[in-house]
RODO-2510 file (C-alpha; in nm, 4 decimals, decimal comma):
residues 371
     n   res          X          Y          Z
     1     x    -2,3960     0,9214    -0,0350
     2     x    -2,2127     0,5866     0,0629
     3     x    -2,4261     0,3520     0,1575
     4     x    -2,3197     0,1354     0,4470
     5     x    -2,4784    -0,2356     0,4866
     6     x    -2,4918    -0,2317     0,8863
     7     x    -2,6847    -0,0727     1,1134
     8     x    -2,8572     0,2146     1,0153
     9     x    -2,8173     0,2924     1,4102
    10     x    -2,4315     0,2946     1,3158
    11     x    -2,5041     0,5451     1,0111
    12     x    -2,6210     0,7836     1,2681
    13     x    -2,3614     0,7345     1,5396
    14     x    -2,0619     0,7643     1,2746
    15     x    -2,2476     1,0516     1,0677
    16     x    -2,2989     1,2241     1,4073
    17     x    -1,9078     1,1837     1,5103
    18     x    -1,7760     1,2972     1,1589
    19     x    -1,9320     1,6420     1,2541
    20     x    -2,2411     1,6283     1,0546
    21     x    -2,0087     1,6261     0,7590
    22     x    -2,0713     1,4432     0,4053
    23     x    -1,8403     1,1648     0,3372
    24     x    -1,7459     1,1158    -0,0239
    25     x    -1,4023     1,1765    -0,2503
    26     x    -1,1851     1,3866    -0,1412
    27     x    -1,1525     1,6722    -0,3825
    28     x    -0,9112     1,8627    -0,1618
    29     x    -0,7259     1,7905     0,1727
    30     x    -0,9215     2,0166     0,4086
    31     x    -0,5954     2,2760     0,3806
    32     x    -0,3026     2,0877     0,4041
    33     x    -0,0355     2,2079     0,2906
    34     x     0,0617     1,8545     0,1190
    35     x     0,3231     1,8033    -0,1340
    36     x     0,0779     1,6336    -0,3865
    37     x     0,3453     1,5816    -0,6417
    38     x     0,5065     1,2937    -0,4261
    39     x     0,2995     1,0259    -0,3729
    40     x     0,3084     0,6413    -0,3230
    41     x    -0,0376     0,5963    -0,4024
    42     x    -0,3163     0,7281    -0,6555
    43     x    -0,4790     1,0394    -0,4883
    44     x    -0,8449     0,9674    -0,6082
    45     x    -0,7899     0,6177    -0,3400
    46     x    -0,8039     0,9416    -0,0765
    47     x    -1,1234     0,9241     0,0722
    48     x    -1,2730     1,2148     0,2556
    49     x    -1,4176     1,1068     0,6136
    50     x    -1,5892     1,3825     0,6821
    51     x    -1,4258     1,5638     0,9377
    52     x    -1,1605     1,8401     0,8799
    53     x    -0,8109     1,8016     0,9829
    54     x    -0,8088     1,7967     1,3584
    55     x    -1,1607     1,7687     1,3073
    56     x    -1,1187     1,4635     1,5748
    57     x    -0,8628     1,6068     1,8195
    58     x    -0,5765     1,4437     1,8580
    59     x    -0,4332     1,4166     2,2642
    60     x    -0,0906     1,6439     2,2426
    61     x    -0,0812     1,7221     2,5887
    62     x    -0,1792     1,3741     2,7740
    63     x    -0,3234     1,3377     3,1582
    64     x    -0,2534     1,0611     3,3364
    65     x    -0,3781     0,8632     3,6335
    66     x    -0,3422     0,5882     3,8626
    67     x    -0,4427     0,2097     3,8235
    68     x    -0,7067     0,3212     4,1057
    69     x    -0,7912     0,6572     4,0130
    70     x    -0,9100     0,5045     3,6413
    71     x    -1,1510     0,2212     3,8489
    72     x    -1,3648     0,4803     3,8957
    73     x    -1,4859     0,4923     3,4887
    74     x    -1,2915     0,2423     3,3559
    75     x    -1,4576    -0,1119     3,3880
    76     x    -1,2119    -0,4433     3,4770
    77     x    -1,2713    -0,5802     3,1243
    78     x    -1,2227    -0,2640     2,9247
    79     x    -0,9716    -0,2726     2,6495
    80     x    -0,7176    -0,0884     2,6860
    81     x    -0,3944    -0,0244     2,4576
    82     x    -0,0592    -0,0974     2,7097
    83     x     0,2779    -0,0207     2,6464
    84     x     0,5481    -0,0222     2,8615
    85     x     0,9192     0,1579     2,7641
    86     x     1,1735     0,0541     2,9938
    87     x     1,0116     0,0883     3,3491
    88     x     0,7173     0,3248     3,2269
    89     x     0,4234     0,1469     3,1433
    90     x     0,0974     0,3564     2,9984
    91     x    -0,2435     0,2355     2,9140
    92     x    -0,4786     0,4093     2,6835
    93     x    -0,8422     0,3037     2,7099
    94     x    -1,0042     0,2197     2,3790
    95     x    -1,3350     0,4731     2,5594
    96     x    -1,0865     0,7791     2,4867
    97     x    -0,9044     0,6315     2,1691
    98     x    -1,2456     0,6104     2,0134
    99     x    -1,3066     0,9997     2,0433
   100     x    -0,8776     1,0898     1,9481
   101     x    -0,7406     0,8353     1,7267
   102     x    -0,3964     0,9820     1,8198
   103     x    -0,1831     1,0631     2,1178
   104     x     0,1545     1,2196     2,1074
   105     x     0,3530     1,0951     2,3943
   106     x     0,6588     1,0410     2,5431
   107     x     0,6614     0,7116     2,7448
   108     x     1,0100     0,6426     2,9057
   109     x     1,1702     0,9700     2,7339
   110     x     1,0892     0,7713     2,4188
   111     x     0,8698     1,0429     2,1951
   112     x     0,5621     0,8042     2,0682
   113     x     0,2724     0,8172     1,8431
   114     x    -0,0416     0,5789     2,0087
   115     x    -0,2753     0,5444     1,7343
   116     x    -0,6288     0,3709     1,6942
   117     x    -0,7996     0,3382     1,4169
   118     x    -1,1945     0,2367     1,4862
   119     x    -1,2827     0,1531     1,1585
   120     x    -1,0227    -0,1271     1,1345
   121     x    -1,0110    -0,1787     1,4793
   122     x    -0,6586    -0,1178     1,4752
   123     x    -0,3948     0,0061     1,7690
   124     x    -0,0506     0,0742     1,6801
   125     x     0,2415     0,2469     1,8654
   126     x     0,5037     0,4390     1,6773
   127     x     0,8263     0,5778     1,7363
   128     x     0,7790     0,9285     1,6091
   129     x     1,1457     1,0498     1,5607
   130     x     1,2460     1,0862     1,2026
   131     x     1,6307     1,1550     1,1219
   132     x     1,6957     1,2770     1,4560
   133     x     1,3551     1,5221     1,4699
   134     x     1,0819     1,4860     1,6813
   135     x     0,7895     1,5196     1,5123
   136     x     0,3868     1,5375     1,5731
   137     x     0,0758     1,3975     1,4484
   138     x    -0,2650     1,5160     1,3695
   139     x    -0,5205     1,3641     1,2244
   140     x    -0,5922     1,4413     0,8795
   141     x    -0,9942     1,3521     0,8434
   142     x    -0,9034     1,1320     0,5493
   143     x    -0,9138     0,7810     0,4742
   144     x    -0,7320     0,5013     0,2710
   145     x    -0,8382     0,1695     0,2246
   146     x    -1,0630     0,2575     0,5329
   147     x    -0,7793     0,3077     0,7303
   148     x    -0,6623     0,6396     0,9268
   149     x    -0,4690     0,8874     0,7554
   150     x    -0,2258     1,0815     0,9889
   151     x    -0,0634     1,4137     0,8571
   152     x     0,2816     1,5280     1,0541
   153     x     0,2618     1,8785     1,1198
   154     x     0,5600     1,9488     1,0552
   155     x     0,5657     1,9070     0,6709
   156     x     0,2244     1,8276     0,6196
   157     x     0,2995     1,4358     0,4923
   158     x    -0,0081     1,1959     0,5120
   159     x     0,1175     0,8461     0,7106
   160     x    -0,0641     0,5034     0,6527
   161     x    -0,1915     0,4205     0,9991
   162     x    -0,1250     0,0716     0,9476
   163     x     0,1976     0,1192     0,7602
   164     x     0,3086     0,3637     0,9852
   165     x     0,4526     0,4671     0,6363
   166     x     0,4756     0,8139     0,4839
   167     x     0,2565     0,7850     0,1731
   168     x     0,1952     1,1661     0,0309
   169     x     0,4186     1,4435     0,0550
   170     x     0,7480     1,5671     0,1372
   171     x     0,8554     1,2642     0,3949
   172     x     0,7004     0,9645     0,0764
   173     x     0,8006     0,6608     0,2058
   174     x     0,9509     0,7208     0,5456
   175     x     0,8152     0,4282     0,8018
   176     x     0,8151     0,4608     1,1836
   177     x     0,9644     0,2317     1,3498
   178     x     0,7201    -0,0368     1,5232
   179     x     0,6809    -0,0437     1,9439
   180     x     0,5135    -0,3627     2,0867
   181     x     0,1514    -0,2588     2,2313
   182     x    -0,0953    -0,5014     2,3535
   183     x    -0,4758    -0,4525     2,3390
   184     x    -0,5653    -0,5949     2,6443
   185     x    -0,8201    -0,5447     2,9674
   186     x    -0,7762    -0,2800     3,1788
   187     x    -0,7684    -0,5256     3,4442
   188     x    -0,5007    -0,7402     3,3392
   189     x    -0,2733    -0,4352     3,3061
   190     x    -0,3642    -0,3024     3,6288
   191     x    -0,2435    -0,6719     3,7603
   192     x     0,0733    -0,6769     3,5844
   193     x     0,1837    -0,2722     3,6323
   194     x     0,0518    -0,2057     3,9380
   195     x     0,2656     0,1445     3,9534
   196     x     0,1730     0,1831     3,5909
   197     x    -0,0732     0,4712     3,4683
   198     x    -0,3752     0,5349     3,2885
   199     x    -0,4858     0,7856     3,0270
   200     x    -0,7141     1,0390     3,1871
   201     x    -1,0266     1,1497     3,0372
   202     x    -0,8972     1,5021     3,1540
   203     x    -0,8346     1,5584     2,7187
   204     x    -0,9136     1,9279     2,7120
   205     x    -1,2340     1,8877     2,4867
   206     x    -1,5654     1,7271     2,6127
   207     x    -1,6822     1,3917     2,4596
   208     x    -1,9343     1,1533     2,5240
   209     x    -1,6397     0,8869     2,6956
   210     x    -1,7868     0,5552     2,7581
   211     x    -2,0204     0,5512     2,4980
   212     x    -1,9166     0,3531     2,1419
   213     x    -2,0150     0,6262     1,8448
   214     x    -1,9740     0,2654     1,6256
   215     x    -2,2453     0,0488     1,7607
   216     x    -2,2450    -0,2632     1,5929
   217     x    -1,9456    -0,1735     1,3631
   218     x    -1,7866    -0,5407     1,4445
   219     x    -2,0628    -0,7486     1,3424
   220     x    -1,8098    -1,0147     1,1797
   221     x    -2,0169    -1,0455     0,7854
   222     x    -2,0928    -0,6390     0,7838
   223     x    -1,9079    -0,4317     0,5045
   224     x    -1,6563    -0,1874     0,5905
   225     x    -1,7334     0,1458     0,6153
   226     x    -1,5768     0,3884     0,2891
   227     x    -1,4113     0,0604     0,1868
   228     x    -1,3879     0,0490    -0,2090
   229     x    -1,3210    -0,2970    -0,3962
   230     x    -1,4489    -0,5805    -0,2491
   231     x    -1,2852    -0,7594     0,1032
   232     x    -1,0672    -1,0581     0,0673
   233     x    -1,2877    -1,3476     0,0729
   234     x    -1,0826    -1,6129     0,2408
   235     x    -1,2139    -1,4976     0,6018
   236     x    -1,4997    -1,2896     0,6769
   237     x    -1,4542    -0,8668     0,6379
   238     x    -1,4430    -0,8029     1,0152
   239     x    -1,3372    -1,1243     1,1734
   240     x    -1,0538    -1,0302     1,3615
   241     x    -0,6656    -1,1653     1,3184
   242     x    -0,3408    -1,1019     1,4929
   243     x    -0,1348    -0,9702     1,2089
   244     x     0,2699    -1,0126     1,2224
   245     x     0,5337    -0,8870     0,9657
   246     x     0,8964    -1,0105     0,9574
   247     x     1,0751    -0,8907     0,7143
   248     x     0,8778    -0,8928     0,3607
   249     x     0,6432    -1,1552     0,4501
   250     x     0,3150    -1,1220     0,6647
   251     x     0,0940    -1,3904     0,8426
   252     x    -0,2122    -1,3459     1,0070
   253     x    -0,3529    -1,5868     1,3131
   254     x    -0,7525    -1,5817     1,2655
   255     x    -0,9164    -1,5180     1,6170
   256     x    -1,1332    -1,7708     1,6204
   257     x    -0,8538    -2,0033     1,5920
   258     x    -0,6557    -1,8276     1,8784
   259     x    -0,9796    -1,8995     2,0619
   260     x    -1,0261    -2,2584     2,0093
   261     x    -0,6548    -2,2739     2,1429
   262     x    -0,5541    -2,0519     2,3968
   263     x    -0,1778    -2,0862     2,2288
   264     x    -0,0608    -2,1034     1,8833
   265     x     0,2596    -2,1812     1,8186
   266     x     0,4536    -2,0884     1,4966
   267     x     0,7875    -2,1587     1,3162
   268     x     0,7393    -1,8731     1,0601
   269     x     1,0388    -1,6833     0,8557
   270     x     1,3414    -1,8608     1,0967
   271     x     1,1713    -1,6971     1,4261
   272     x     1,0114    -1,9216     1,6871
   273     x     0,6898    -1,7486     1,7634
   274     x     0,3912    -1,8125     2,0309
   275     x     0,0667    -1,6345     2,0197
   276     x    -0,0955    -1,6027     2,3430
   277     x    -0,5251    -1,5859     2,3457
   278     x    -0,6565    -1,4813     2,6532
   279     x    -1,0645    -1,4350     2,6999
   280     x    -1,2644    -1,1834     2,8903
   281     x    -1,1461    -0,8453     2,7234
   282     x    -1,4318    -0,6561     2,5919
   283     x    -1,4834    -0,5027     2,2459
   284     x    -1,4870    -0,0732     2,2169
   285     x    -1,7028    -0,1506     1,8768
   286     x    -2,0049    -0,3373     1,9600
   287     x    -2,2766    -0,2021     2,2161
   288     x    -2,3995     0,1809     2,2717
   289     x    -2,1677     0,1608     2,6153
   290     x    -1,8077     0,0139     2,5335
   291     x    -1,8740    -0,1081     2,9210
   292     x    -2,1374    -0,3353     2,7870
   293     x    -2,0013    -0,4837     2,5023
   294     x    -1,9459    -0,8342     2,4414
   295     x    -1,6148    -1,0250     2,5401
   296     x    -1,4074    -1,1166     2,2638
   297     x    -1,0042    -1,1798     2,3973
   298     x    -0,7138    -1,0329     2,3854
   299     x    -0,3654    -1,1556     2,2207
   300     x    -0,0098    -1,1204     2,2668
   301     x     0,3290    -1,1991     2,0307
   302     x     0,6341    -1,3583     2,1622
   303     x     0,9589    -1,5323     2,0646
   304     x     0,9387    -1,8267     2,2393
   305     x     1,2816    -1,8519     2,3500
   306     x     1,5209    -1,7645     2,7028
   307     x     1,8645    -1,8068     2,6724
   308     x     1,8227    -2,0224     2,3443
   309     x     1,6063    -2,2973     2,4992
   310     x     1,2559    -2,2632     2,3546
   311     x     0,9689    -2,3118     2,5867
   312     x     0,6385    -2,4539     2,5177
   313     x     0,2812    -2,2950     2,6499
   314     x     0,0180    -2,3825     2,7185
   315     x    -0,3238    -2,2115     2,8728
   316     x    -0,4330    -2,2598     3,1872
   317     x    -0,6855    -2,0768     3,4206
   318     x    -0,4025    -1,8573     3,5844
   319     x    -0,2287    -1,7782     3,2294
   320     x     0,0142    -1,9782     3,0730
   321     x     0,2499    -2,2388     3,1376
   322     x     0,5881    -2,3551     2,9904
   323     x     0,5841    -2,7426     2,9538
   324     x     0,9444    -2,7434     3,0159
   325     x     0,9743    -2,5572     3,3246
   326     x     0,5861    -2,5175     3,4846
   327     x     0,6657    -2,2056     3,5215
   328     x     0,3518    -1,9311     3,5028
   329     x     0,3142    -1,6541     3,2880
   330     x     0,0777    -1,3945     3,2227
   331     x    -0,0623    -1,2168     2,8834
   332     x     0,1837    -0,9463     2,8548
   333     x     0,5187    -1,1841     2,8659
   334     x     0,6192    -1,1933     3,2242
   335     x     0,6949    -1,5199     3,4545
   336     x     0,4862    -1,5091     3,7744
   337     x     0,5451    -1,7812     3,9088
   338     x     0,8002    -2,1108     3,8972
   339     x     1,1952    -2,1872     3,8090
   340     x     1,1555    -1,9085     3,5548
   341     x     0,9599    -1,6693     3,7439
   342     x     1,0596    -1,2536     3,7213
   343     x     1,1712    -1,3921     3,3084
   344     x     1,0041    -1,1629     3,0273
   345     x     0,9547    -1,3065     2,7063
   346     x     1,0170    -1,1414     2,4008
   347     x     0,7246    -0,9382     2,2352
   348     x     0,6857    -0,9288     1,8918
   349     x     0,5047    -0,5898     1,7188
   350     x     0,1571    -0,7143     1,6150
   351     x    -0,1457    -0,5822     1,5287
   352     x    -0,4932    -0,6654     1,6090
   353     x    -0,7410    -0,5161     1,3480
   354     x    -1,0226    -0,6566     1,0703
   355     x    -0,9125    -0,9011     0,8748
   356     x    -1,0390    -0,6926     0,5713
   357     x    -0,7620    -0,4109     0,7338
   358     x    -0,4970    -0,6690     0,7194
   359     x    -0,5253    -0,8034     0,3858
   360     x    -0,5976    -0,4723     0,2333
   361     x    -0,2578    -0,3903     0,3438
   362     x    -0,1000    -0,7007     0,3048
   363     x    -0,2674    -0,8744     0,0143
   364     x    -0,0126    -1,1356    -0,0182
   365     x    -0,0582    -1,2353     0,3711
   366     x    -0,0182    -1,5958     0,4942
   367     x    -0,3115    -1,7475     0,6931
   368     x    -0,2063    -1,9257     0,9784
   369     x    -0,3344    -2,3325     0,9020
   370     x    -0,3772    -2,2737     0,5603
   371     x    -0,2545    -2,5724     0,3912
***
């Protein structure tokens, strides 16, 4: 039995969502049909979660709403994981991720993977065509590093979550490529895609939505959950960052820092970055009712550039505003307002997740203000 140093509330919620199952190594892969003989990393680092594969349902055949229609269960200050392709923007509250982990989707005719990962608090969007072929994803009911293991069904390969990298079987070391997605409020994505839509809770299986099966999982000092080895020690295990990769090098901008702030900017790896902090969003991983939960922000990635001039933020109560200009913008990158106004900036793919998460995967990772 692992023994978990939070909440023994949280031991019940999590044992109770893993299907009564024991956690421990994983001696087998639940009946995948994995090539085990290609591999990027050592097998017995395969944790089993509990649940079989599928065991928490992916979302293959998605419902969605209206803005409106969601207002009556979804809360202004939910989270909510946004993405927009072309003219098509989705949202996908955190209340349903927590029960899925995984939606296959096509937003924009662009076929894409939404994933969230509780345990590191991490959402990430995927392309999910590989050499031409669209494929699907299920999730696998295994672990690494904490972290979600996804299995494609179409050979059976187990994907890194946070990688979005093929790390067992037949497709070893494929990566997806990276979409921009913003954890955000539900509120603030209702204000800036008015005509955008909502995923339903209309999922085809019944769960509890609205209610956080991870009470207290955040609590900043608590150990991870089926975490082996010990957390980086420069920050706290679950303090959260805004993690950015370009090229082989990765940063991460501690939010408590973002906080202090409002806007962070960055000249990192020849890009000229700004990293928006906006307050008010609500965790999905701290009270029994996500609806509840404390506020703790929301970020956003940009290059900080239009037409090679680069701009200058600044927060204000409305947003943000370019010193040069005084023109207003909001959270997700567009000008509302001012000489620059109907102007999107240019998102860069982050992630928001546990700092633990982060430098698990990226051991070698920057901290923004380091000396």
């Amino acid at each position: 039995m692992v023994v978990m140093e939070t909440r023994s509330a949280l031991w019940v919620a999590v044992t109770a969502l893993m299907l009564a199952a024991e956690p421990g190594r994983a001696a087998d892969l639940g009946g995948l049909r994995t090539d085990l003989r290609r591999t990027l990393i050592p097998l017995d680092e395969i944790i089993g979660g509990g649940p079989p594969p599928d065991g928490i349902p992916p979302i293959d055949a998605p419902v969605f709403v209206s803005p409106a229609a969601a207002g009556g269960w979804l809360r202004p200050k939910e989270p909510v994981l946004g993405v927009r392709v072309g003219s098509d923007a989705r949202a996908y509250p955190l209340q349903v991720l927590l029960w899925h982990e995984i939606v296959n989707d096509v937003v924009g005719g662009r076929p894409l993977v939404v994933t969230y990962c509780p345990l590191c608090n991490a959402g990430l969007v995927f392309d999910r065509v590989v050499d031409g072929t669209r494929i699907d994803f299920g999730t696998s009911g295994r672990l690494w590093k904490s972290d979600l293991l996804m299995y494609d069904r179409q050979t059976h390969s187990l994907w890194s979550q946070m990688e979005g990298r093929a790390v067992v079987g037949t497709r070893v070391g494929v990566r997806l490529a990276r979409v921009p997605a913003n954890t955000l409020s539900y509120e603030e994505f209702k204000e800036a895609y008015p005509a955008g839509r909502i995923l339903s809770r209309e999922t085809g299986v019944t769960r509890a939505y609205g209610r956080n099966p991870y009470e207290a999982y955040d609590q900043v000092d608590s150990r991870p959950f089926l975490f082996s080895g010990a957390p980086d020690p420069r920050r706290p295990p679950k303090e959260r960052v805004a993690g950015v990769t370009l090229g082989d090098a990765a940063r991460a901008y501690p939010w408590p820092v973002l906080a202090r702030r409002g806007v962070v900017h960055d000249d990192w790896e020849g890009e000229r970055l700004v990293i928006l902090f906006r307050p008010g969003t609500l965790s999905a991983l701290d009270r029994p009712q996500v609806a509840d939960s404390r506020a703790v922000g929301a970020t956003a990635v940009y290059r900080r550039q239009i037409k090679g001039r680069s701009l200058t933020f600044e927060a204000v109560p409305e947003g943000f505003r370019d010193v040069e200009t005084g023109s207003v913008w909001n959270l997700v990158g567009h000008a509302l307002s001012g000489p620059l106004k109907g102007r999107e900036l240019h998102p860069v793919p982050h992630v928001d997740a546990f700092w633990f998460a982060w430098a698990a995967f990226h051991p070698k990772t920057s901290i923004f203000g380091d000396p």
